[in-house]
DOMARBA-426124 format. One line per field, with one value per residue (C-alpha): x, y, z; residue in one letter. Coordinates in Angstrom, 1 decimal, decimal comma, padded with zeros to 4 digits, always signed. Layout:
px: [X / ...]
py: [Y / ...]
pz: [Z / ...]
rest: [a / ...]
//
This chain:
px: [+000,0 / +001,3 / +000,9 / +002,6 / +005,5 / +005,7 / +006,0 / +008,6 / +010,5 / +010,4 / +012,1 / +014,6 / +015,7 / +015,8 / +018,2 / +020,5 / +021,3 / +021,3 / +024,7 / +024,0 / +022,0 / +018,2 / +016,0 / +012,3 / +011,5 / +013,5 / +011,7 / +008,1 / +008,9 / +009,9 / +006,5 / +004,5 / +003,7 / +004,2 / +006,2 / +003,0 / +001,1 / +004,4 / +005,1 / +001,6 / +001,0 / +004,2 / +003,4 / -000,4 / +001,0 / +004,3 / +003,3 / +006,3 / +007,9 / +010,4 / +012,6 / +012,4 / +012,4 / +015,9 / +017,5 / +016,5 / +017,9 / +021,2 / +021,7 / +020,9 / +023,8 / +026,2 / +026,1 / +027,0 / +029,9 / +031,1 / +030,9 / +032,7 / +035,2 / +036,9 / +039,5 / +036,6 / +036,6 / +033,6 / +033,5 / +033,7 / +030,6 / +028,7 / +029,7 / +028,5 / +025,4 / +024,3 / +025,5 / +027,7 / +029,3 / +030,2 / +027,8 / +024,7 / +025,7 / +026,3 / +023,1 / +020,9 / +022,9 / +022,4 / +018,4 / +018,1 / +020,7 / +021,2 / +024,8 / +027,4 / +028,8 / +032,3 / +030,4 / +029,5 / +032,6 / +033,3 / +032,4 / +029,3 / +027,4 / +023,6 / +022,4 / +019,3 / +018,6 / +015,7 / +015,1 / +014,2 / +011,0 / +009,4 / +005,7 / +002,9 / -001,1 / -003,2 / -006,5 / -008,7 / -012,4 / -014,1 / -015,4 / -017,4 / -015,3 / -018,3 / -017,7 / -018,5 / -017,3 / -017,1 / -016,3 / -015,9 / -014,7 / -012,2 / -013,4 / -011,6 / -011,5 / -010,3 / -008,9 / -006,5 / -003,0 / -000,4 / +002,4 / +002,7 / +004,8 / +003,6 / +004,9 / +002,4 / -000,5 / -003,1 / -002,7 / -001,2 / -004,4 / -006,2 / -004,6 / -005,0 / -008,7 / -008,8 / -006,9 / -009,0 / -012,5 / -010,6 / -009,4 / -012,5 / -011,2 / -014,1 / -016,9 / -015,1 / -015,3 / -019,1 / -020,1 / -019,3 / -021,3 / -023,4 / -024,6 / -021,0 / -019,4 / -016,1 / -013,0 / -010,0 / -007,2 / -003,7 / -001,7 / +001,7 / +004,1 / +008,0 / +009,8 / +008,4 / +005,9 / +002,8 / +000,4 / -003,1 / -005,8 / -009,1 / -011,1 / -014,7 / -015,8 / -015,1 / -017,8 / -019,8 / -018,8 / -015,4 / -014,4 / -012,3 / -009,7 / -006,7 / -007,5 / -007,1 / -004,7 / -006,6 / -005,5 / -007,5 / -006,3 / -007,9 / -008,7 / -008,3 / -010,6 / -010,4 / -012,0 / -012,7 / -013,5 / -015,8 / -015,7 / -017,8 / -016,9 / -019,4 / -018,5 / -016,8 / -014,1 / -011,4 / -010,5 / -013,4 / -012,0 / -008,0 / -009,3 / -011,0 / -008,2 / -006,1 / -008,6 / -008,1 / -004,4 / -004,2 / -006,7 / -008,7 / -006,3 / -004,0 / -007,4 / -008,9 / -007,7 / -007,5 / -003,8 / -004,0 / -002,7 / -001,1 / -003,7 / -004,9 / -006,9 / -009,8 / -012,1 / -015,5 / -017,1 / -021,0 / -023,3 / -023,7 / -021,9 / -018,5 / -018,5 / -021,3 / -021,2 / -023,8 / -021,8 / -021,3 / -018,3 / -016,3 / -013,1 / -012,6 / -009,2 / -008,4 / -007,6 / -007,2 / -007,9 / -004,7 / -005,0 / -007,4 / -009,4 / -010,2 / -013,3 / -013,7 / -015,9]
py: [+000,0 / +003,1 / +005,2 / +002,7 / +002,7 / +006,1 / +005,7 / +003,1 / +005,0 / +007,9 / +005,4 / +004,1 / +008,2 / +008,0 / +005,1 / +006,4 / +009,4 / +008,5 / +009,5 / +012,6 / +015,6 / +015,1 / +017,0 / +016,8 / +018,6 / +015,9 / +013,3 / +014,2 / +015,3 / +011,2 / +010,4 / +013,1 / +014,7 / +018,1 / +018,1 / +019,2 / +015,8 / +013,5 / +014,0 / +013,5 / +010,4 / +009,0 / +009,6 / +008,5 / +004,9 / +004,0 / +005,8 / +007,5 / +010,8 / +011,3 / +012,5 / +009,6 / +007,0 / +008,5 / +009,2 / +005,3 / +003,9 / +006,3 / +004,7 / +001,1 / +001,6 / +003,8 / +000,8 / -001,6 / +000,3 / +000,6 / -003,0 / -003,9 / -001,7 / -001,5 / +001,2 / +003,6 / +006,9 / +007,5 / +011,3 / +010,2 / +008,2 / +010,6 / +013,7 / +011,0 / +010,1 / +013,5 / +014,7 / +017,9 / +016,5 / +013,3 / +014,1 / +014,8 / +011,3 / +009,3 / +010,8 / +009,5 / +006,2 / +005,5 / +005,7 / +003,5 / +001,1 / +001,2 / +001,4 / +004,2 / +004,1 / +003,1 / -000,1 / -000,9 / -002,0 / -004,6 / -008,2 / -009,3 / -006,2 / -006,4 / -003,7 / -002,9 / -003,2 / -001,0 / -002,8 / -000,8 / +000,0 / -001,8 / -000,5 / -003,2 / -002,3 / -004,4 / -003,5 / -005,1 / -004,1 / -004,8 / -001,4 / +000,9 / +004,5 / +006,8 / +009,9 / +012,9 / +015,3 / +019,0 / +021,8 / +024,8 / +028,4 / +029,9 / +031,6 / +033,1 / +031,9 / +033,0 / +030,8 / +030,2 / +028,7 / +026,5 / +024,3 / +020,9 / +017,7 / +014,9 / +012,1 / +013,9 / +014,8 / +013,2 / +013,7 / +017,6 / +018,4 / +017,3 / +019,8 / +022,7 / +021,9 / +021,9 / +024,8 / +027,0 / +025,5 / +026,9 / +030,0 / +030,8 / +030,5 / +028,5 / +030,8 / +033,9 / +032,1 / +031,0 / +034,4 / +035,8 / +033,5 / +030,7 / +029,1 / +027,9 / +025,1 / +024,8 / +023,5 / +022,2 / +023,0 / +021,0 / +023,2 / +024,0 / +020,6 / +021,4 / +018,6 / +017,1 / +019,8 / +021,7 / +024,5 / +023,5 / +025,9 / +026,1 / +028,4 / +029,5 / +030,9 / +034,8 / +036,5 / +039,7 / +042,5 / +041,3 / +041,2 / +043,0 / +041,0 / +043,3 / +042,7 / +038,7 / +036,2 / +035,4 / +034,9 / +034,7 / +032,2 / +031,9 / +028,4 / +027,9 / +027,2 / +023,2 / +020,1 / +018,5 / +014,3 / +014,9 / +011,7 / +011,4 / +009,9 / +008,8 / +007,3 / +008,7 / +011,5 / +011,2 / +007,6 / +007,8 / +010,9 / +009,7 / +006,1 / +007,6 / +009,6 / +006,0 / +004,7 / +007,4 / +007,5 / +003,9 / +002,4 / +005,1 / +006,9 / +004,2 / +002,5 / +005,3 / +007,3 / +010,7 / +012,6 / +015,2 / +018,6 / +019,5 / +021,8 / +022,1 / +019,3 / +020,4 / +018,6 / +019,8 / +019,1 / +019,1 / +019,8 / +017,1 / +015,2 / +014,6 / +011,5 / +010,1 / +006,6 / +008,5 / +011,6 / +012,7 / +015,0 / +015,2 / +015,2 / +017,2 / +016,8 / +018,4 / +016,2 / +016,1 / +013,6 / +010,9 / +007,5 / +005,7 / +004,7 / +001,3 / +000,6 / +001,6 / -000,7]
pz: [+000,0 / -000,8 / +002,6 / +004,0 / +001,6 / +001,9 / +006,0 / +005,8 / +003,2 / +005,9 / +008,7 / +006,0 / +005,9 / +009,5 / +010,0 / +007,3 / +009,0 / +012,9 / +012,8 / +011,3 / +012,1 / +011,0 / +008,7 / +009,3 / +006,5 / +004,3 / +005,7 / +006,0 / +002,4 / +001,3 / +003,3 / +000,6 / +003,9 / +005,8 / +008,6 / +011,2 / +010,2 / +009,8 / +013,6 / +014,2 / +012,1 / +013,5 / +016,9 / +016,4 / +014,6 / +017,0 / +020,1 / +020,3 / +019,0 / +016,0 / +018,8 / +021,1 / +018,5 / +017,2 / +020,7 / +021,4 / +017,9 / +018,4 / +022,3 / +020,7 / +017,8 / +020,2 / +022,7 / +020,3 / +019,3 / +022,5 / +023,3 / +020,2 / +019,6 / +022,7 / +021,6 / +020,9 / +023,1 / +024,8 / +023,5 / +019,9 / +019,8 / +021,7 / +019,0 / +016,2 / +017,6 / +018,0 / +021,7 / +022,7 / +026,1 / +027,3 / +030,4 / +028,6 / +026,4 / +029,3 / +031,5 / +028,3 / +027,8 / +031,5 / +031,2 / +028,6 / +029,3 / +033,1 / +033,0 / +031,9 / +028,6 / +030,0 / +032,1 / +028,5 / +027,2 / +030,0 / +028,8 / +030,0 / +030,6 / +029,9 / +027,5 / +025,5 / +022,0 / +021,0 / +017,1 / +014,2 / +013,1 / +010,1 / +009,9 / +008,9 / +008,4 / +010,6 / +010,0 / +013,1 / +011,3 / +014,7 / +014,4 / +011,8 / +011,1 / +010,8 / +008,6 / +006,3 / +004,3 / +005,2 / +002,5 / +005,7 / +005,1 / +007,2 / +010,4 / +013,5 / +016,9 / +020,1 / +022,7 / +025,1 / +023,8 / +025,5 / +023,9 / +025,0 / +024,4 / +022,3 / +024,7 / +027,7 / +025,1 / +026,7 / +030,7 / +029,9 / +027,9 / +031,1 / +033,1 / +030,6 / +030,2 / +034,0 / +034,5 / +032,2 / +033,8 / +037,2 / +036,5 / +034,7 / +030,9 / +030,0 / +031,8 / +030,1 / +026,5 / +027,7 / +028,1 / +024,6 / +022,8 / +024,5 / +021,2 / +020,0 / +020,9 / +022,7 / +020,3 / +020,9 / +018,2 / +017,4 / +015,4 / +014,7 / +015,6 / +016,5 / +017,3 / +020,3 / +021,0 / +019,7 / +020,0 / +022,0 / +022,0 / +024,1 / +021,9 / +020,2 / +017,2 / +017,5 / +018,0 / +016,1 / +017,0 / +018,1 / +021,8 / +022,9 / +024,9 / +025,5 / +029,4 / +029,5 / +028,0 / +024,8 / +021,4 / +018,2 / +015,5 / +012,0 / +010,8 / +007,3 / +004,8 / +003,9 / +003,1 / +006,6 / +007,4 / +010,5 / +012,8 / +015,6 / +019,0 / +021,7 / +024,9 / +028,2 / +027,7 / +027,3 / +026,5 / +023,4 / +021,7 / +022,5 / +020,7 / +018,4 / +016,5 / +017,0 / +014,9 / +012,7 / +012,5 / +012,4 / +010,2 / +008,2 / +006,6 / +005,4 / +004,0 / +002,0 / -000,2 / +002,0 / +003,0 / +005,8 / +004,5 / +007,1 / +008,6 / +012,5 / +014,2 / +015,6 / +018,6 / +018,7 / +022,6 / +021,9 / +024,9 / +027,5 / +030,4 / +029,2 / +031,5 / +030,4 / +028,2 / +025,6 / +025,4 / +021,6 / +020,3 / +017,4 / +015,3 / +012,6 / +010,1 / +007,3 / +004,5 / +000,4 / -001,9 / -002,8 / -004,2 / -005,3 / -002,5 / -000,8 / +001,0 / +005,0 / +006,8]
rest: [x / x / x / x / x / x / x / x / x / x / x / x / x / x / x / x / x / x / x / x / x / x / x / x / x / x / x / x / x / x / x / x / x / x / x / x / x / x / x / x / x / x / x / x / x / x / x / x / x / x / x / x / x / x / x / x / x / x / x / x / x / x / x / x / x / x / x / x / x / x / x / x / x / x / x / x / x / x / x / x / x / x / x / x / x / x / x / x / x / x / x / x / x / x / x / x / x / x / x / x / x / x / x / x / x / x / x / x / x / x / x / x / x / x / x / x / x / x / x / x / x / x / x / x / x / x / x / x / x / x / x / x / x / x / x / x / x / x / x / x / x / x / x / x / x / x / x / x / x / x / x / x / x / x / x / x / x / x / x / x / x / x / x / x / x / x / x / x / x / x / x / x / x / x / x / x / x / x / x / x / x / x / x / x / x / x / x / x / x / x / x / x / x / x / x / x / x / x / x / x / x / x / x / x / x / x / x / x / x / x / x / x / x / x / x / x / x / x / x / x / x / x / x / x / x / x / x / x / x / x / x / x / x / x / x / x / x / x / x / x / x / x / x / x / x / x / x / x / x / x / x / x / x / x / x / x / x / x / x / x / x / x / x / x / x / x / x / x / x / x / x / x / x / x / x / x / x / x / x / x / x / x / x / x / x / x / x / x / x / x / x / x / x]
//
């Protein structure tokens, strides 16, 4: 399947150059992707960052090297895999492998191997992907931002969503329109981390928000799958775009462009088993498409 030639010709660019200093660009480019929805597929598919999956596959190789070549200096396989100091090599080295690099050239010593990744599509079919097609104009909405890492999505966009309920984020944004629902926006991946925004659709007139630490954003104009998600938040919406990631994209014949995620929370209990939101992704047509269950 194509998308998933493309994926594994993105890792193959990875490997090749884990002694070398990486460009994101370059690969999500192999992948036919932008850089914002390469990180994100990649993270959504493995369950782990671009970052983490090189700094494990650079300690996997630098151990090896160490435990091979016993003539090797420790400072000259840190510089090639990617570090500036012996002590920030051997502080990573000693997470992953519980001993320091110099411990790893004495015979016997346990290490880690952390394998290289070879992506296969498993599509489970236990479950119907419901969806439609959206042709939306841009709009502006205004929010509160935060950047957060991709390895602590899930439990830091807890907190955020908590922390603007308590300070009174959510009441403020309440107030200057009722009938809108509240959205939550994933924009703008760098590296390991990316823009969040609690917003709502801006308001006519305008507010004005000099006095409170808002930002408006617009949202471009796109072709949008809508999925919908029922169940308790926030395991339904986190499986939900799993599913996504996972099985309906490498089935059909949609590509993301790149463009902001957006969650749409519909009224209800958020805890309830009933409770209906969505998941809105921009996307473009690609190859010919295969059937989604």
């Amino acid at each position: 399947m194509e998308w998933l030639q493309r994926m594994n010709d993105a890792v193959d660019l990875i490997e090749s150059n884990l002694d070398n200093s990486l460009d994101i660009e370059q690969i999500a480019k192999t992948a036919c992707s932008s850089p914002f929805h390469f990180q994100r597929m990649f993270h959504m598919v493995t369950g782990m960052t671009i970052a983490e999956y090189t700094r494990r596959r650079r300690l996997t190789l630098a151990a090896q090297e160490l435990s091979m070549t016993g003539s090797v200096r420790v400072i000259d396989v840190a510089l090639k895999y990617g570090y500036d100091s012996p002590e920030s090599f051997s502080k990573a080295f000693r997470k992953l492998h519980g001993i320091t690099p110099s411990e790893a050239r004495r015979s016997g010593m346990n290490l880690k191997a952390f394998p290289r990744l070879s992506l296969q599509l498993t599509i489970k079919g236990d479950k119907e992907i419901d969806y439609r097609i959206v042709e939306k104009e841009p709009y502006t909405v205004i929010g509160r931002t935060i950047q957060l890492h991709c390895e602590e999505e899930e439990p830091s966009r807890r907190t955020f969503w908590r922390t603007c309920r308590q300070d009174g984020s959510l009441a403020l944004l309440d107030s200057w329109g009722s009938d809108e629902n509240l959205l939550g926006i994933t924009m703008d991946i760098e590296g390991s981390y990316f823009t969040y925004l609690i917003a709502k659709r801006m308001p006519v007139p305008a507010v004005n928000t000099e006095a409170v630490l808002f930002s408006t954003y617009v949202v471009p104009g796109s072709t949008w799958a809508v999925f919908l998600s029922q169940g308790p938040l926030p395991d339904a919406i986190t499986g939900l775009f799993q599913q996504i990631y996972q099985e309906w994209f490498p089935a059909t014949g949609y590509e993301h462009t790149g463009g902001p995620e957006i969650e749409v929370y519909l009224p209800g209990d958020p805890s309830a088993e009933d409770y209906r939101c969505e998941v809105w992704i921009p996307v473009s047509k690609g190859y010919v498409p295969q059937k989604v269950r």
